[in-house]
LUMDREN-459810 format. One record per residue (C-alpha): x, y, z; residue in one letter. Coordinates in Angstrom, 1 decimal. Layout:
<pts>
x y z code
X Y Z a
...
</pts>
This chain:
<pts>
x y z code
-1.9 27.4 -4.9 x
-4.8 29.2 -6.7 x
-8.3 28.0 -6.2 x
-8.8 29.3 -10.2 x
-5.8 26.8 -11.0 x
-7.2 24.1 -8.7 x
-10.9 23.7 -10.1 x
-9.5 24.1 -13.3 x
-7.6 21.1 -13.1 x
-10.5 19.2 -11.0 x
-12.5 20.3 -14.0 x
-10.3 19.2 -16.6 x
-9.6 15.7 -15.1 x
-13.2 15.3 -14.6 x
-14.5 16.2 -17.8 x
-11.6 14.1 -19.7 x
-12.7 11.2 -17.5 x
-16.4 11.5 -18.3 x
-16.0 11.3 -22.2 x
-13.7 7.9 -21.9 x
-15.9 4.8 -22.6 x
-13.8 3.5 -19.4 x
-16.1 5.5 -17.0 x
-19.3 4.8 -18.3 x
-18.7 1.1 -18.3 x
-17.8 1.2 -14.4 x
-21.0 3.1 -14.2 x
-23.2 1.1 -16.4 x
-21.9 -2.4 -15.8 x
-23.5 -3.3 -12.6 x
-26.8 -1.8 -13.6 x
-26.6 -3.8 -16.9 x
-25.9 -6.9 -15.3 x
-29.1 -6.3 -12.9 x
-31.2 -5.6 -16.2 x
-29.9 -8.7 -17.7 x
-30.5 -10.9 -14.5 x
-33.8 -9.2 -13.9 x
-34.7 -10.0 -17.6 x
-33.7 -13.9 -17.4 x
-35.2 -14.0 -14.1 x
-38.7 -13.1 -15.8 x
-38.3 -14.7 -18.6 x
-38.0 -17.8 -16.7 x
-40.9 -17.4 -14.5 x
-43.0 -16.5 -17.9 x
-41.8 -19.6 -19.4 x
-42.0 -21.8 -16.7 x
-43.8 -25.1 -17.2 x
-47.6 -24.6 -14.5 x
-48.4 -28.3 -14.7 x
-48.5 -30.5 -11.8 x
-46.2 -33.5 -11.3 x
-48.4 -37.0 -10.7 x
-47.5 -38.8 -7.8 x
-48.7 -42.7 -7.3 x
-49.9 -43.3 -3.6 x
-49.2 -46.9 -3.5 x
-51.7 -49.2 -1.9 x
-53.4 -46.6 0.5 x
-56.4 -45.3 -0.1 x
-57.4 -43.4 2.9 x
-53.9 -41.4 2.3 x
-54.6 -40.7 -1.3 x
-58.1 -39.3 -0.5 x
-56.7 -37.1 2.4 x
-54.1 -35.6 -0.1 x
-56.6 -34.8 -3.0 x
-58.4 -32.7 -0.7 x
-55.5 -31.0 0.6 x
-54.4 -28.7 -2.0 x
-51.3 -27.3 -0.7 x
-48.6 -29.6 -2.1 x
-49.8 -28.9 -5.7 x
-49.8 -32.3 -7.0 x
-52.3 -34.8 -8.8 x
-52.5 -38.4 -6.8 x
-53.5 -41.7 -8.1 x
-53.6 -45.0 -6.4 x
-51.9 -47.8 -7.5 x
-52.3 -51.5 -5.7 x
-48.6 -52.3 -5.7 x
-44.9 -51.3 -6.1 x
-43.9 -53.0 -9.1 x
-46.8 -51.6 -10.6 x
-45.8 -47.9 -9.7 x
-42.2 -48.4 -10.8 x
-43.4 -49.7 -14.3 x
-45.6 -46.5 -14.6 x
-42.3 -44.1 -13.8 x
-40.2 -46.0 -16.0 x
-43.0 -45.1 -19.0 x
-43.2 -42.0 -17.8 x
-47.0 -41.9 -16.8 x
-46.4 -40.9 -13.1 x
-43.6 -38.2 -12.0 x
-43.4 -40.3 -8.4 x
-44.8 -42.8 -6.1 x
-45.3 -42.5 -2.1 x
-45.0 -46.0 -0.7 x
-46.6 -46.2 3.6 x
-45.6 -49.3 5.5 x
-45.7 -49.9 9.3 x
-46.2 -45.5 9.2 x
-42.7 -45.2 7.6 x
-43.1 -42.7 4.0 x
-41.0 -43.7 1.3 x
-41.3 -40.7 -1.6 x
-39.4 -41.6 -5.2 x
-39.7 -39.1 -7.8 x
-38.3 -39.3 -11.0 x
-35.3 -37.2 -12.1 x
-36.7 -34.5 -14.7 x
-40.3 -34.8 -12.7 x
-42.2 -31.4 -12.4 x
-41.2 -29.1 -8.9 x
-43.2 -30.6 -5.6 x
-42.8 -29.4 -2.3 x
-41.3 -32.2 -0.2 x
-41.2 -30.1 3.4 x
-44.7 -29.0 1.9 x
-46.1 -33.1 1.0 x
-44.2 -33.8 4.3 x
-46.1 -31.4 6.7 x
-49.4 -32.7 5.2 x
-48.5 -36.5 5.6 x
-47.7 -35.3 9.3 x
-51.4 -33.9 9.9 x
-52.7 -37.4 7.9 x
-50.8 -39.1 10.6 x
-51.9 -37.5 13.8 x
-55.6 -37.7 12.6 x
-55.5 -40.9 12.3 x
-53.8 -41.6 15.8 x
-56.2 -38.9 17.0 x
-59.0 -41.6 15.7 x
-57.0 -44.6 17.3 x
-57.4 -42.5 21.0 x
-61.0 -41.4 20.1 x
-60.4 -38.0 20.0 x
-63.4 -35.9 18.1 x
-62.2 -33.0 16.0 x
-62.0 -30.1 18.7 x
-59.7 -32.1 20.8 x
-57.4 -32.6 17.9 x
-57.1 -28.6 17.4 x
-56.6 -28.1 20.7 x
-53.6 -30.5 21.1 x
-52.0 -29.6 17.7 x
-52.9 -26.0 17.8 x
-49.2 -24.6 18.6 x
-48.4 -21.2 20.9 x
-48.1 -17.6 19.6 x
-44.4 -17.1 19.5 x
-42.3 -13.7 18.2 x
-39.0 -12.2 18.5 x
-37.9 -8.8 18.3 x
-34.2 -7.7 18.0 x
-33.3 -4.4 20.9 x
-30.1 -2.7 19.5 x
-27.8 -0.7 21.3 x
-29.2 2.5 19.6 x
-32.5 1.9 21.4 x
-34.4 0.3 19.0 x
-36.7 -2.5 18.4 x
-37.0 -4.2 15.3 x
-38.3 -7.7 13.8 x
-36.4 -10.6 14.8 x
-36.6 -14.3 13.5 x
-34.4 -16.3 10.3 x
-36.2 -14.0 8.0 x
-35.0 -10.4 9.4 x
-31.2 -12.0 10.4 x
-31.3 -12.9 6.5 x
-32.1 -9.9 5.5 x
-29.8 -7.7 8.0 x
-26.8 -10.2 6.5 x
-27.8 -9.6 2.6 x
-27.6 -5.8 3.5 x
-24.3 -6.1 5.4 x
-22.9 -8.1 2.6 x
-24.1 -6.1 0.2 x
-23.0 -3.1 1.2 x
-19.4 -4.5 1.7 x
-19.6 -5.7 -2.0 x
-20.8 -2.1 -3.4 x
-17.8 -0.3 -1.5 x
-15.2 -2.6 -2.4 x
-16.3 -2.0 -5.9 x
-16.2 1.4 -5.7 x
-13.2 1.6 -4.0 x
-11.8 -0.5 -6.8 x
-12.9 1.3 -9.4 x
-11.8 5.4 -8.4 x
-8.4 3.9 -6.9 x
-7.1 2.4 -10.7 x
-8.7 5.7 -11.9 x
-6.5 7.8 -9.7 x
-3.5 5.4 -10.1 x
-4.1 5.8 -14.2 x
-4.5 9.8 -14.6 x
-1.0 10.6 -12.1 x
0.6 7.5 -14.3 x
-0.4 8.4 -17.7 x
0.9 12.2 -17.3 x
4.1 11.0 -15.7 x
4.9 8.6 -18.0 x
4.3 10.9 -20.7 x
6.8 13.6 -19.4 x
3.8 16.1 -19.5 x
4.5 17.0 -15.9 x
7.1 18.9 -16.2 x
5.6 20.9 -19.1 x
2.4 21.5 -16.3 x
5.0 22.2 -13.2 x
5.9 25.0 -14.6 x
2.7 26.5 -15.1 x
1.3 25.4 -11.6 x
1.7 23.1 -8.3 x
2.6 19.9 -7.5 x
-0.5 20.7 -4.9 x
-2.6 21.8 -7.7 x
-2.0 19.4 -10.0 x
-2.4 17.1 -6.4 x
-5.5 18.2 -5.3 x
-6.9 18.8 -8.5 x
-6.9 15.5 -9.7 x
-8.3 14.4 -6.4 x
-11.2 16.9 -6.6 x
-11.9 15.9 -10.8 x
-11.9 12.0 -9.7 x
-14.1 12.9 -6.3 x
-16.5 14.5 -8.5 x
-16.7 11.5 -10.8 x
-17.4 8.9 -7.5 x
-20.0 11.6 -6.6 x
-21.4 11.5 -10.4 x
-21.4 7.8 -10.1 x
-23.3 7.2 -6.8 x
-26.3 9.5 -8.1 x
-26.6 7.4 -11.3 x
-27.3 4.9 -9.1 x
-29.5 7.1 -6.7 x
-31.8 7.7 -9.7 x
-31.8 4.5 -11.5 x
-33.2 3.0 -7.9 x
-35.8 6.2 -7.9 x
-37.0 5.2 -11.4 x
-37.0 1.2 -11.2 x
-38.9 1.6 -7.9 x
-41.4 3.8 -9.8 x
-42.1 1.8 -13.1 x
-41.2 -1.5 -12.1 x
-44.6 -3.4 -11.2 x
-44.5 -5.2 -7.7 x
-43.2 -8.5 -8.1 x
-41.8 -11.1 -5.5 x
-38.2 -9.8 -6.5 x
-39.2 -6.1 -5.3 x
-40.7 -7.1 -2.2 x
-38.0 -8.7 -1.5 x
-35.6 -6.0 -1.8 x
-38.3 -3.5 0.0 x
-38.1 -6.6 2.8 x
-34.7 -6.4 2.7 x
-34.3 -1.9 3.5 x
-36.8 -2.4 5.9 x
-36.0 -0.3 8.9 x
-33.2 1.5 7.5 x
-33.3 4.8 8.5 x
-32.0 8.2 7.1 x
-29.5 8.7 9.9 x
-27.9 5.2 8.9 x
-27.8 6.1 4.8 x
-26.2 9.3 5.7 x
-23.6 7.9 7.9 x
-22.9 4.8 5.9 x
-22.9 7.7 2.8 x
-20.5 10.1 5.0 x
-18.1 6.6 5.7 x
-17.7 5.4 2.2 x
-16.8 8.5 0.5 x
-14.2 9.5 3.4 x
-13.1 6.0 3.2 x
-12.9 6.5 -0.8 x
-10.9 9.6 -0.6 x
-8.6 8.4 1.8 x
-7.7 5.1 -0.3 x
-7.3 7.9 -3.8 x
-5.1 10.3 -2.1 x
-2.7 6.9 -0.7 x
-3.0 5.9 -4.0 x
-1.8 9.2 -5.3 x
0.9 9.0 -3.3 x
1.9 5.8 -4.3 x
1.8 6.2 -7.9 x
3.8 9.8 -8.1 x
6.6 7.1 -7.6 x
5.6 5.1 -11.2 x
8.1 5.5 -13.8 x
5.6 4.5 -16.2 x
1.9 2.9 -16.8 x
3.6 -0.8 -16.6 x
4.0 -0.3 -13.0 x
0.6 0.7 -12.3 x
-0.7 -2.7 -11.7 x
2.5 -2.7 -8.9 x
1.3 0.1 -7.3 x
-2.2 -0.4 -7.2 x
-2.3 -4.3 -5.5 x
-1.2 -3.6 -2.0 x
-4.2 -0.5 -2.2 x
-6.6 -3.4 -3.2 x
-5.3 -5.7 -0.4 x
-5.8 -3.4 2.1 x
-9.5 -2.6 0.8 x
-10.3 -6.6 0.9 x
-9.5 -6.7 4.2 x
-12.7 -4.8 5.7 x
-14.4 -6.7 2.5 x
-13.9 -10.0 3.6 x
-14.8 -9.4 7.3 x
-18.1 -8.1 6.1 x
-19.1 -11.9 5.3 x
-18.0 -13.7 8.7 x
-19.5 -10.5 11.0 x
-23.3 -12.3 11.3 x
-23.0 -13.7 14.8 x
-20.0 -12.2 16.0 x
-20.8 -8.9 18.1 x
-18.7 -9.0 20.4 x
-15.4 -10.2 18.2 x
-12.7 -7.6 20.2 x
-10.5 -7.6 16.4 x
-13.8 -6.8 14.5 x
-15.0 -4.5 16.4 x
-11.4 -3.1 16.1 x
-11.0 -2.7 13.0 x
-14.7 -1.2 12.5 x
-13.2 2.0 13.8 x
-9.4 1.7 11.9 x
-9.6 3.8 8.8 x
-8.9 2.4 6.0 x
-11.3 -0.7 6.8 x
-14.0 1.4 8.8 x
-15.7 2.5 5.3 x
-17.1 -1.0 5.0 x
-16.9 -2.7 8.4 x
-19.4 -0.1 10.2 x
-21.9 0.1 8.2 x
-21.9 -3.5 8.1 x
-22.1 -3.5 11.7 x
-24.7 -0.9 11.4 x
-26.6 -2.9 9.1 x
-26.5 -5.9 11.7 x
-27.1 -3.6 14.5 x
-24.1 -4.7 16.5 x
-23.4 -0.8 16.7 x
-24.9 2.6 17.2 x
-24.4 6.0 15.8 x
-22.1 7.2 18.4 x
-19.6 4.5 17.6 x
-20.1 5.3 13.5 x
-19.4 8.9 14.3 x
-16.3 8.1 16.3 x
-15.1 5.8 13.4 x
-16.0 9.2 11.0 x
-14.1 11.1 13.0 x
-11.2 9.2 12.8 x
-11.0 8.9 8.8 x
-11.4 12.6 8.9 x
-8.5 13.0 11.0 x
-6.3 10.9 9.0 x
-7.7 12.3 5.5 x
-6.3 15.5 7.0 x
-3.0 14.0 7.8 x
-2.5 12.1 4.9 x
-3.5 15.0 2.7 x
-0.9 17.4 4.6 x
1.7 15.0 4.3 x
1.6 12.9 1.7 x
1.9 16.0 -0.6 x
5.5 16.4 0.7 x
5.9 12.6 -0.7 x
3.7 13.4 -4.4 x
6.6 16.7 -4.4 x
8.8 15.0 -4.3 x
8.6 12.1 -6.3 x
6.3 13.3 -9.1 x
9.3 14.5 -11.1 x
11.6 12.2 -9.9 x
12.8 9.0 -12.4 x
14.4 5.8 -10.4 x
15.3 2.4 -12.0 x
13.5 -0.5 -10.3 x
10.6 -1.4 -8.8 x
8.6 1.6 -6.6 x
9.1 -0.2 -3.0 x
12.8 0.7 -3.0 x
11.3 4.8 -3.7 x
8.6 4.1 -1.2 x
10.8 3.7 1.5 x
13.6 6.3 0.7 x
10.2 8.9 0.3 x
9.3 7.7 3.9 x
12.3 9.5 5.6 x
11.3 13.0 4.7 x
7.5 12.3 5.2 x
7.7 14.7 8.5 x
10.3 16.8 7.6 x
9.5 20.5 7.3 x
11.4 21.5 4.5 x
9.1 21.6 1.2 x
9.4 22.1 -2.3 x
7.9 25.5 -2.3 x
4.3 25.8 -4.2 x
</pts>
């Protein structure tokens, strides 16, 4: 093997790959679909109707006084002497809702295509209503009032096992499970994507008969690693697209609710846990293309593809899935398992990293063990592509799976 020969061929399948309309549209679909939800989503906040929906207090006039002074439900409030009379002004359409009060029991009916109101916002303000006027009932003056209602200072803060401290409450859980699930959703895809590209390039040439013509020109462990390299390289290419498409719609985009959410939501992510959750998913990825490399030396032709490339999928679900039922479950002895079992660690740590139900030290170990099985599977499983990459069975590719598996260890080689 020739390291001339081998970043030719990386070069080759790279460049082949980045002219095909296939690539692009892996790379430019999800940011696309952003633009286009980003676009309906302002549209829709530009378009959206500002007026206020009219709700009918119904024989009260104390309550509809108290409720035109408060302005934080958003809402115009009329009083109307009875019931029958508020039901006849929503069937013409002249209120959006009445609030009937009897015996301190609320009754709030709002019509079906009425303007947006607040209900936990109308009911908090009917709860301060209510205790002034029991607060008048017990002859308590103002102060008094404040002083009973006034609730305690209360905060959390979340300790994690690396040491540190960091905002606790719904709020911050949220956020730490949008970023968990997020980030299994972003690998998976990934993982997706370069595994059917890998699965494709070995498929098309071997289907083709074309390796025998580049056999005898080169390796099997050229043409092996090569590909691997070229379709490496296009992962790489990919994840800095999206590196500085973030840089430049952080930098133009004005602030908006939807930013601050997202800055809310990277809040207290660190460089060490990018780096590591960068260093996972791209050993992870190049561990699931050279299996699938593997696998798809033993494809007679492209209509087995699809075959070959499910179980790889399966497998890559697997870490996916458990991404979405981690929150609340630090201590489960399988998750925490299979956070360190390659193969699912590449989305299962850095969850847990996002949740803070680990620590550098155990996303190093996890590292550390895709490294040592890249190795392995590298060494090895080029004794199974060898052997199989010019090799034409009938049938489906479990039966060649298995008969490749008993001269996975041997020592005797097809000589490079």
């Amino acid at each position: 093997m020739t390291r001339h020969q081998l970043f030719l061929v990386a070069r080759q399948t790279y460049m082949n790959r980045m002219k095909t309309f296939g690539f692009w549209s892996v790379v430019l679909a999800p940011l696309l679909i952003l633009l286009v939800i980003f676009g309906i989503t302002f549209a829709i906040d530009a378009t959206k109707s500002d007026e206020k929906p009219t709700v009918a207090i119904v024989n009260n006039t104390s309550l509809t006084t108290y409720l035109e002074k408060n302005k934080s439900v958003g809402a115009e409030y009329t009083n109307i002497k009875s019931s029958a009379k508020a039901k006849q002004a929503l069937r013409n359409d002249k209120i959006d809702g009445y609030l009937t009060s009897q015996h301190e029991r609320y009754h709030l009916t709002m019509a079906k295509d009425a303007e947006s109101l607040s209900e936990d916002t109308l009911q908090t303000t009917i709860n301060q209503y209510y205790m002034v006027n029991q607060a008048a009932k017990l002859h308590l003056d103002t102060k008094q009032l404040q002083d009973l209602i006034q609730p305690p200072s209360f905060n959390s803060t979340v300790y994690s096992n690396n040491g540190k401290t960091s905002a606790g409450g719904v709020s911050s859980n949220a956020a730490n499970s949008m970023l968990a699930g997020g980030l299994g959703i972003f690998i998976f895809i990934f993982l997706t994507a370069y595994v059917g590209m890998i699965a494709q390039e070995i498929a098309n040439e071997k289907s083709s008969r074309i390796m025998e013509i580049l056999l005898a020109v080169t390796s099997a462990g050229v043409q092996f690693f090569g590909k691997l390299l070229g379709v490496a390289a296009l992962a790489i290419t990919h994840g800095i697209v999206y590196v500085v498409a973030g840089v430049i719609g952080y930098a133009f985009v004005p602030d908006n609710k939807y930013v601050d959410m997202a800055k809310e939501l990277l809040t207290g992510v660190d460089v060490g846990f990018a780096v590591m959750t960068g260093l996972l998913a791209i050993v992870g990825i190049f561990l699931y293309m050279i299996l699938t490399a593997i696998i798809s030396a033993m494809i007679n032709d492209l209509s087995q593809v699809q075959q070959a490339v499910s179980p790889i999928t399966y497998m890559a679900m697997i870490g996916y899935i458990l991404t979405f039922i981690l929150e609340g479950q630090p201590h489960n002895m399988l998750i925490n398992t299979l956070s360190y079992v390659p193969f699912v660690s590449q989305t299962l740590m850095p969850a847990r990293l996002g949740l803070q139900y680990a620590n550098m030290t155990d996303a190093f170990v996890a590292l550390v063990l895709e490294v040592i099985v890249l190795i392995f599977l590298a060494r090895y499983g080029l004794r199974v592509y060898k052997k199989n990459v010019l090799t034409y069975s009938d049938g489906n590719i479990t039966k060649a799976a298995l008969l490749s598996l008993k001269g996975l260890f041997s020592k005797k080689t097809i000589d490079d």
